[in-house]
C-alpha positions in Angstrom: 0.5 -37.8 -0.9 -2.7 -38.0 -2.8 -3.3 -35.2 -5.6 -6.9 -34.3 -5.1 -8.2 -35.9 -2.1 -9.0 -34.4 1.0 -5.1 -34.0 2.8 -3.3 -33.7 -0.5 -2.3 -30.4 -2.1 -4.6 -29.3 -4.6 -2.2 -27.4 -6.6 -3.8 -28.1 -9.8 -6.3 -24.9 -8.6 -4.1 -22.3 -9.8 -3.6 -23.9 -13.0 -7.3 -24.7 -13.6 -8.3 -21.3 -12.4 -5.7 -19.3 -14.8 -6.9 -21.3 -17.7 -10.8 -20.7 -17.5 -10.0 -16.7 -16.9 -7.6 -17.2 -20.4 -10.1 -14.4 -21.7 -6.8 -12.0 -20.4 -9.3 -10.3 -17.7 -6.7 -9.8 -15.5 -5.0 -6.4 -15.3 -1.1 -7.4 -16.1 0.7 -3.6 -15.4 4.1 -4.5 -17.6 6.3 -2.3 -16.2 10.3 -2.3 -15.7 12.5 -3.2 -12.8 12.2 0.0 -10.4 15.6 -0.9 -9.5 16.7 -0.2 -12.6 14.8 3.5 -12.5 16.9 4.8 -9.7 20.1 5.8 -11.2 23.2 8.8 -10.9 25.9 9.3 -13.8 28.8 7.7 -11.8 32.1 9.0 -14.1 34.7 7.0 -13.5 33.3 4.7 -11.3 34.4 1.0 -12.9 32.4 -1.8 -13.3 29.2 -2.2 -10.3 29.2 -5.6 -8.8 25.5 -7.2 -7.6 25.7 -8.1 -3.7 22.7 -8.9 -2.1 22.1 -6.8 1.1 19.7 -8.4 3.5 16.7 -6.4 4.6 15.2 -7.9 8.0 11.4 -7.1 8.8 9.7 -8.1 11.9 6.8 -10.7 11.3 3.5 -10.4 12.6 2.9 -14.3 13.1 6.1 -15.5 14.6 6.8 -11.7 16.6 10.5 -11.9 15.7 12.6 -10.0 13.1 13.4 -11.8 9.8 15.7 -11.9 6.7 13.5 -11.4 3.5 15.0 -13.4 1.3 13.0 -15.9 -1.9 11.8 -19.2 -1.4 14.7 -21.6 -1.9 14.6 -22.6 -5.6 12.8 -19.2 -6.7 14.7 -16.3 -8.0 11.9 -13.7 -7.4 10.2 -12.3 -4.0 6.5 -12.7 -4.1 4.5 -10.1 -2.6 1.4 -9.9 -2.3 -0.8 -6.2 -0.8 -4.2 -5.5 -0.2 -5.0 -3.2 -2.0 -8.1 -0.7 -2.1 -11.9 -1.3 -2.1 -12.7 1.2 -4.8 -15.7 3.1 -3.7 -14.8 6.6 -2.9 -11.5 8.6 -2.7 -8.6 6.7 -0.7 -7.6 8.6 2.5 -4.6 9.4 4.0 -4.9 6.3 6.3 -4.8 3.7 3.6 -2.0 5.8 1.9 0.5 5.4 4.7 0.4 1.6 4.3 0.3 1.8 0.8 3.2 4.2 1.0 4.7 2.1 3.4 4.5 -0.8 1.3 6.0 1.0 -1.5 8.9 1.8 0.5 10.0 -2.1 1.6 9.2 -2.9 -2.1 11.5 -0.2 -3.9 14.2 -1.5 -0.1 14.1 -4.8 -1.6 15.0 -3.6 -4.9 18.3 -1.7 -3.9 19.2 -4.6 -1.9 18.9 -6.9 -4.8 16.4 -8.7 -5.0 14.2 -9.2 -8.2 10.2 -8.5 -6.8 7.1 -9.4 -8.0 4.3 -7.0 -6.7 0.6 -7.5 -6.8 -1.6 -5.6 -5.3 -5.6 -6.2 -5.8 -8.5 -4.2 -6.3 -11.7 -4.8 -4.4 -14.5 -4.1 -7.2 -17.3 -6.1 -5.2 -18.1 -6.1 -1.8 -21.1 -4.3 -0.1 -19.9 -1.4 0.0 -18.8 -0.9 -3.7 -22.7 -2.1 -4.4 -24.2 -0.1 -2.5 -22.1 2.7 -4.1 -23.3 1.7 -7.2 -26.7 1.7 -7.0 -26.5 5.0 -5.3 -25.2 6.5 -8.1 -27.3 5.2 -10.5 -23.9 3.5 -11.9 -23.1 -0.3 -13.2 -20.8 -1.8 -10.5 -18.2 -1.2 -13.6 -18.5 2.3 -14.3 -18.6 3.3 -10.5 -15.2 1.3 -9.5 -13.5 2.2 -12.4 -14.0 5.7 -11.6 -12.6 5.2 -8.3 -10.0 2.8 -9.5 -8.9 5.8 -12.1 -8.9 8.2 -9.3 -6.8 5.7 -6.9 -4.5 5.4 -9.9 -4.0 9.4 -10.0 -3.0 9.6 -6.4 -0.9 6.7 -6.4 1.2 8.1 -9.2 1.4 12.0 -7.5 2.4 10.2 -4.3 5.7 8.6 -6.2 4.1 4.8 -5.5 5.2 2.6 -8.1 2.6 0.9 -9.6 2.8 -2.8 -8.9 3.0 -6.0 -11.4 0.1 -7.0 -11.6 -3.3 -5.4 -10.3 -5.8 -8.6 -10.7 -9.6 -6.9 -9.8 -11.9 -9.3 -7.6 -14.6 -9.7 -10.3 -12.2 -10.6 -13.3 -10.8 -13.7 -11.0 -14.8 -14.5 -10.0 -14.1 -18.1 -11.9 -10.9 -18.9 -9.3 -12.8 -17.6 -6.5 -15.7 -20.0 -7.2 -12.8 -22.9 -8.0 -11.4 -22.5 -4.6 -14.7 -22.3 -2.7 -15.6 -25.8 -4.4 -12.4 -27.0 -3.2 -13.5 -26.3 0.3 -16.7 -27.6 -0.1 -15.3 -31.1 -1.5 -12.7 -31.2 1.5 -15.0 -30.7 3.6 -14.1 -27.0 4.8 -17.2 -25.7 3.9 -20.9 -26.0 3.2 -24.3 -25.0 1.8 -26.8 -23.3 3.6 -30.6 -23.2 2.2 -30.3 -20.0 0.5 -27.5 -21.2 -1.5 -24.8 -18.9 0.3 -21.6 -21.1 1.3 -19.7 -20.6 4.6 -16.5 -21.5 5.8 -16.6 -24.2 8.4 -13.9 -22.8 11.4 -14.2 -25.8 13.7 -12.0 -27.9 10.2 -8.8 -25.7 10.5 -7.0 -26.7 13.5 -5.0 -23.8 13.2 -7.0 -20.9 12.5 -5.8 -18.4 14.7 -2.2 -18.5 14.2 -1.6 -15.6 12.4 -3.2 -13.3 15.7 -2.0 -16.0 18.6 -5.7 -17.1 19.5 -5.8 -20.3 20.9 -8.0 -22.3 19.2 -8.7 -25.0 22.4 -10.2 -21.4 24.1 -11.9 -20.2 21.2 -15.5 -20.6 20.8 -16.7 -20.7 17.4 -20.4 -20.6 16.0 -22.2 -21.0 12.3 -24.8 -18.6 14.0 -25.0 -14.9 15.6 -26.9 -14.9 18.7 -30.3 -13.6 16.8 -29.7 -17.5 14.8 -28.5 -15.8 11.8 -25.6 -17.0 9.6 -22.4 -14.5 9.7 -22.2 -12.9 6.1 -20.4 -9.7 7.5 -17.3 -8.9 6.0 -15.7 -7.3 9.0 -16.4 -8.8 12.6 -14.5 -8.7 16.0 -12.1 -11.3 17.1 -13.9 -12.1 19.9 -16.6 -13.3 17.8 -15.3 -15.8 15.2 -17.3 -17.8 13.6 -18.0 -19.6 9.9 -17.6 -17.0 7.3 -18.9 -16.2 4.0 -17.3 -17.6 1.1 -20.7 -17.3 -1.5 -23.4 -14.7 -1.1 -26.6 -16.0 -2.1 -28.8 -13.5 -4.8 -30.8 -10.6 -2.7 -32.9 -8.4 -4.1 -30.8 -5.2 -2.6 -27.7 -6.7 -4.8 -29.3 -5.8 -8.1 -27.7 -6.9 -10.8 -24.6 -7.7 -9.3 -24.6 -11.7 -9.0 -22.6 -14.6 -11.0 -23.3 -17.8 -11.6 -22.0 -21.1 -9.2 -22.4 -24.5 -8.9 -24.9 -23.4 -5.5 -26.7 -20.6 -7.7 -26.3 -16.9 -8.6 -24.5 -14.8 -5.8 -21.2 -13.2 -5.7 -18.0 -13.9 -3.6 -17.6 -12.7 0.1 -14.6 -10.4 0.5 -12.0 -12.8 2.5 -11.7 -15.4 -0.3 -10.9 -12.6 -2.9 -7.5 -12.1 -1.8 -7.3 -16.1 -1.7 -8.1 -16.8 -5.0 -5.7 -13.9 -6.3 -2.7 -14.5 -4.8 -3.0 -18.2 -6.1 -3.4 -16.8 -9.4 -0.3 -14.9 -9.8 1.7 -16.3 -7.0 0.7 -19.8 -6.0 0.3 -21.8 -3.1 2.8 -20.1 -1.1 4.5 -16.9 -1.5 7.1 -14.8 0.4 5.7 -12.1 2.2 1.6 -10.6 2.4 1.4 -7.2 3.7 -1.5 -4.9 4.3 -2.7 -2.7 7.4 -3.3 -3.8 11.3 -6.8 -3.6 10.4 -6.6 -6.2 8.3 -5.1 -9.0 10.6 -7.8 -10.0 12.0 -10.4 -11.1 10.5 -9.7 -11.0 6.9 -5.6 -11.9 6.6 -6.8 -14.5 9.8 -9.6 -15.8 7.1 -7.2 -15.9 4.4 -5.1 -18.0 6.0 -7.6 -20.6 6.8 -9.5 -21.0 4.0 -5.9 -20.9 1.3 -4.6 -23.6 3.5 -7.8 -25.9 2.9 -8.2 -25.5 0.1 -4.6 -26.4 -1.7 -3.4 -28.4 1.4 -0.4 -27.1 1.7 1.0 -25.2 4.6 3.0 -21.7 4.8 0.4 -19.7 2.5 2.5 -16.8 3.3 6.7 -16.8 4.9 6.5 -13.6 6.0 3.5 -11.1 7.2 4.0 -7.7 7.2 1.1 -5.7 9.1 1.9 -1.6 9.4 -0.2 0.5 12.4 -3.1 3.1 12.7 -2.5 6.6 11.7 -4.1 8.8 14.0 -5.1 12.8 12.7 -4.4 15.4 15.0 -4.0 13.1 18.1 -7.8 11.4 17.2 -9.0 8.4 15.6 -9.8 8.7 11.7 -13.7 8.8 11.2 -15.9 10.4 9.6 -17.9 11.6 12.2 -14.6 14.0 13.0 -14.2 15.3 9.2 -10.3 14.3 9.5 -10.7 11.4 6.8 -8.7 13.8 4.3 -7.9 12.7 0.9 -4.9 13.6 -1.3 -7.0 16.3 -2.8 -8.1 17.8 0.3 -4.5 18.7 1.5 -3.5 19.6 -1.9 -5.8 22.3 -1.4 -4.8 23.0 1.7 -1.4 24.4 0.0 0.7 21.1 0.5 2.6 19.1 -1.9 2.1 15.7 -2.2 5.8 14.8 -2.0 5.4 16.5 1.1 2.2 14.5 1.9 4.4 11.3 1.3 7.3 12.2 3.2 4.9 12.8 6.0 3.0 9.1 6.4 6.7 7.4 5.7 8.4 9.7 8.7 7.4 7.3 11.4 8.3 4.6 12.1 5.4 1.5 10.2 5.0 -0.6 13.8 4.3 2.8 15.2 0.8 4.5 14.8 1.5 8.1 13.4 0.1 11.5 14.4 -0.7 12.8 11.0 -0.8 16.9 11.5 -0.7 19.7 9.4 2.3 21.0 11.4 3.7 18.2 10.6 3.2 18.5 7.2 4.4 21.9 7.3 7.9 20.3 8.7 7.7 18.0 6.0 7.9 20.8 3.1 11.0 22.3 5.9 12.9 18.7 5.8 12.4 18.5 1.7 14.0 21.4 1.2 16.6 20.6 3.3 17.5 17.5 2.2 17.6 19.5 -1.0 20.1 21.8 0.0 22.4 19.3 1.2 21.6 17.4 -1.9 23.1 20.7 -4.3 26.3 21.2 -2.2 27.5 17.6 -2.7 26.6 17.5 -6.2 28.4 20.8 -6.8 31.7 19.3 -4.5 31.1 16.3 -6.8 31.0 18.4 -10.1 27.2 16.8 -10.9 24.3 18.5 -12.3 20.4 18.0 -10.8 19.4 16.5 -14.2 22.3 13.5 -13.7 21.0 13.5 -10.0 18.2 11.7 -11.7 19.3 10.1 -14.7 18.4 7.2 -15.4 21.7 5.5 -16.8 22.4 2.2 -15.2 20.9 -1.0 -14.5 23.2 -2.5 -11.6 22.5 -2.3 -8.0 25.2 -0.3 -7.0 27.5 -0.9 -4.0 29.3 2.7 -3.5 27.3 4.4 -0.6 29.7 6.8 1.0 28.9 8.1 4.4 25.2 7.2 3.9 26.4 3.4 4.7 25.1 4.2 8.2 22.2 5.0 6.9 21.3 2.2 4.6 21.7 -0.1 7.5 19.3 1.5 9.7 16.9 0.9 6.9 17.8 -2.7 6.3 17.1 -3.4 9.9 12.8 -3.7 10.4 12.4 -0.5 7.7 13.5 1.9 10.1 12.8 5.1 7.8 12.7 7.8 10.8 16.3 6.4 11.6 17.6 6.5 8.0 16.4 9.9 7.6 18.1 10.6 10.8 21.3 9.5 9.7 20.9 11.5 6.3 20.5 15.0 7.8 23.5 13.7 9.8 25.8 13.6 7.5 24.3 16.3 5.6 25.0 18.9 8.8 29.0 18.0 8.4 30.6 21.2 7.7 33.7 19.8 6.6 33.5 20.1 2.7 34.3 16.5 1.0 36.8 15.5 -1.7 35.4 15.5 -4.9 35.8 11.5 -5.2 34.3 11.4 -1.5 31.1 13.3 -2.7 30.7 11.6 -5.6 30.7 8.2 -3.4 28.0 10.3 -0.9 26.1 11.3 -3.9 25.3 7.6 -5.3 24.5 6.7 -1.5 22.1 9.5 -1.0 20.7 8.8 -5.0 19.8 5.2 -3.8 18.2 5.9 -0.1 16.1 8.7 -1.5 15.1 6.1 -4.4 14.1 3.6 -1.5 11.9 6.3 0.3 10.4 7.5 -3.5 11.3 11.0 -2.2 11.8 12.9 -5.5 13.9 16.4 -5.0 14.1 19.2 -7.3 10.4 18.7 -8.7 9.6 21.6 -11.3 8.1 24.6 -9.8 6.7 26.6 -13.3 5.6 29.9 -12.4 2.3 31.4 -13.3 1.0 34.6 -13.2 -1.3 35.8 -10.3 -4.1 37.2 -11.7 -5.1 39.9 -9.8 -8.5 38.8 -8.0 -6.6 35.8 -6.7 -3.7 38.2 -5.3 -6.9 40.2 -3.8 -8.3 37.2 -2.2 -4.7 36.2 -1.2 -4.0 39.4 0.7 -7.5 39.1 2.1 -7.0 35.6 3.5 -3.5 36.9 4.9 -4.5 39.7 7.2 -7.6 37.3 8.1 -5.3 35.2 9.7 -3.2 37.7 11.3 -5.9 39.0 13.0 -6.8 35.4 14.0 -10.0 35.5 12.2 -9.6 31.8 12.0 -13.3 30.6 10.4 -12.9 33.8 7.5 -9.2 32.8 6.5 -10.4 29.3 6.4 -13.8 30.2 4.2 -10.9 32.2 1.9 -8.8 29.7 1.4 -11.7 27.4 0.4 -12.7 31.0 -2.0 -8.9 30.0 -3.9 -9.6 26.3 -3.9 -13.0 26.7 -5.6 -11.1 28.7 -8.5 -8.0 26.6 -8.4 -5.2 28.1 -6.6 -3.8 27.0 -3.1 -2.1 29.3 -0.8 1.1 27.7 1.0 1.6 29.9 4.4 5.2 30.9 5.5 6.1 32.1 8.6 6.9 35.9 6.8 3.9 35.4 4.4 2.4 33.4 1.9 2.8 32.1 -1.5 0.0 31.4 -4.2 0.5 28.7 -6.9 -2.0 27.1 -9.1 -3.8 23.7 -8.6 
């Protein structure tokens, strides 16, 4: 097979394209095993043996439940997230697939298996311009403050951070590499105005990945008003040539890079493209990201990889997670239900509780996100808490070696939480591992002290794999009195179901930091 010509692989992009961003522009997040984070003193325990434990996951392309297991030859699982576009506060909607995410990532792990996790930022795209410019900001300032403020959730929602976190304008040189490659092959071509577009009718397979048949599909270089397709997002219904290049416009400012077809800046699809063959290569082991994202950019991603290495399988294994719905209604913002961390923080909830919440159903599900259900979240924590204190005391532990770090082995021991862990092996099934937890942790019968230890590891390692932290620090402040007032104002407001003045209250705290967390008897007050 020909190196370089238009059927061969053109594995030398990766290469080329890691060498001309040798400026270190990529963001490289060196940062241990997580594996080896989860750990429980285990006294008298021997020595831990490592046995892989499959984890199957159902794939998007071929529909059918699959073993995640490395490419033969590699000793580390590739996996590679969409991450956020960084142009305002994430909401709770991209959180539950990132928190999703996080939870096969840190399954892997126990199970043994040695990960490597990128997730991207999106720092250019119309959206983070136009951002931008409203705020009188460089593109840089306005996504790093986003980017920052991304990072800050991420961490108070337990979500590891991944491996690497390459940004879309540092890896601007690979992006442009790649769309050349196209261009050469014969995937793509030039308009007038400079822009570049991806030529469908060349990739006998696009489709795959959503089951369109390609014999059935019509495609088009033009809208119907005879206008090239530059969107970013489009329906399936209407595929046709994508951007790869943007041409210069006035409305991008000063936001444009040079190319070999003239200043412009990358369209969103080949973003991912050029990443992942940075830090992965030409094929990887599995690409995850939201339902949204299926069709048309993970479709597109697909396509235009493919062509442009010439090599087949970009990606074993794809991992897609569903809607979240708030309330029983579609997220908008038309509706005002496109909350943000902060937003339920200040509602009085925690964000462990926020996490537990957006991992409770099950990923291929969509998930009715409501502040009842929150409120049953905070119930469940503490719960899982309680149980967690009577088998440590059976098991003559302490919280603080509950957590401790102190070994680096997966270990085997899971005591009656086996059950448990095998529910989660099989397609992530969190809601059934959690039911299986408060199963055995409604036994009455108290265990030996050898049988609780054995429970204890188990329970140490599936709460590691959901990142549900127990026995977080509650300091206690004093309530100055104008907060108590307010307090005790918003209180009898609400008893007397004077809905829109409790609400206005609770806002009243908020403004001066301090959150009011309703119980069924009353209310507690704790600072922001």
């Amino acid at each position: 097979m020909k190196k370089g010509g238009p059927d061969g692989p053109l594995l030398s992009v990766g290469r080329s394209l890691v060498e001309e961003s040798s400026g270190e522009r990529e963001r490289v997040r060196s940062v241990p095993d997580s594996a080896q984070q989860f750990r429980l003193a285990q006294r008298g325990q021997g020595s831990l043996s490592l046995r892989p434990m499959p984890v199957f996951l159902h794939d998007t392309m071929s529909r059918e439940k699959r073993p995640l297991l490395p490419k033969p030859g590699r000793e580390t699982y590739g996996m590679y997230c969409c991450g956020p576009t960084v142009y305002g506060p994430a909401h709770i909607g991209n959180f539950r697939t990132f928190a999703v995410q996080d939870v096969l990532r840190r399954t892997l792990e126990v199970a043994g298996l040695k990960v490597k996790h990128v997730r991207n930022i999106t720092d250019v795209d119309d959206k983070t311009i136009r951002g931008a410019q409203a705020a009188g900001q460089t593109l840089g300032d306005f996504t790093k403050k986003w980017t920052d403020k991304f990072h800050a959730d991420c961490k108070a929602l337990g979500l590891l951070p991944p491996h690497v976190e390459p940004s879309a304008v540092e890896h601007i040189p690979q992006q442009v590499a790649m769309i050349k490659a196209l261009v050469d092959r014969g995937h793509a071509y030039v308009a007038k105005d400079g822009s570049v577009y991806f030529k469908v009718c060349t990739c006998a397979d696009y489709g795959k990945l959503n089951h369109i048949d390609f014999s059935k599909l019509e495609t088009q270089s033009e809208n119907s008003a005879g206008e090239a397709n530059d969107a970013d997002e489009y329906e399936r219904e209407s595929a046709s040539d994508f951007a790869l290049w943007k041409s210069r416009k006035p409305e991008d400012g000063a936001n444009f890079w040079p190319s070999p077809w003239g200043e412009g800046r990358p369209g969103w699809h080949i973003e991912c493209s050029a990443m992942s063959l940075a830090h992965l290569g030409a094929t990887f082991d599995l690409h995850g990201g939201g339902i949204d994202l299926c069709f048309p950019h993970h479709e597109n991603e697909i396509a235009q990889s493919e062509c442009a290495t010439g090599v087949k399988g970009f990606a074993a294994h794809w991992f897609h997670s569903a809607h979240l719905m708030v309330e029983g209604e579609k997220m908008s913002k038309s509706k005002g239900n496109l909350y943000t961390l902060d937003e339920l923080v200040a509602k009085g909830f925690a964000p462990m509780e926020v996490r537990y919440t957006l991992i409770s159903g099950h990923y291929r599900g969509s998930l009715n996100f409501t502040m009842k259900g929150v409120e049953d979240s905070r119930s469940a924590l503490a719960k899982l808490e309680r149980g967690a204190d009577r088998l440590l005391a059976a098991a003559g532990f302490t919280r603080a070696e509950f957590a401790a770090p102190v070994a680096q082995e997966v270990q085997t021991s899971w005591g009656r939480f086996a059950k448990a862990w095998e529910v989660l092996q099989d397609d992530l099934n969190i809601p059934g591992c959690l039911g299986q937890v408060f199963t055995v942790l409604a036994e009455k019968d108290e265990p030996s002290a050898e049988q609780a230890r054995q429970d204890v590891s188990g329970l140490a390692k599936i709460l590691f794999a959901l990142g549900l932290e127990l026995f977080a620090a509650k300091a206690e402040v004093a309530v100055p009195a104008e907060i108590a007032a307010l307090g005790a104002r918003r209180w009898a407001a609400k008893q007397s179901k004077d809905f829109a003045a409790a609400d206005q209250l609770r806002k009243d705290l908020a403004a001066l930091g301090w959150t009011m967390l309703d119980r069924k008897d009353g209310y507690d007050l704790k600072k922001s």
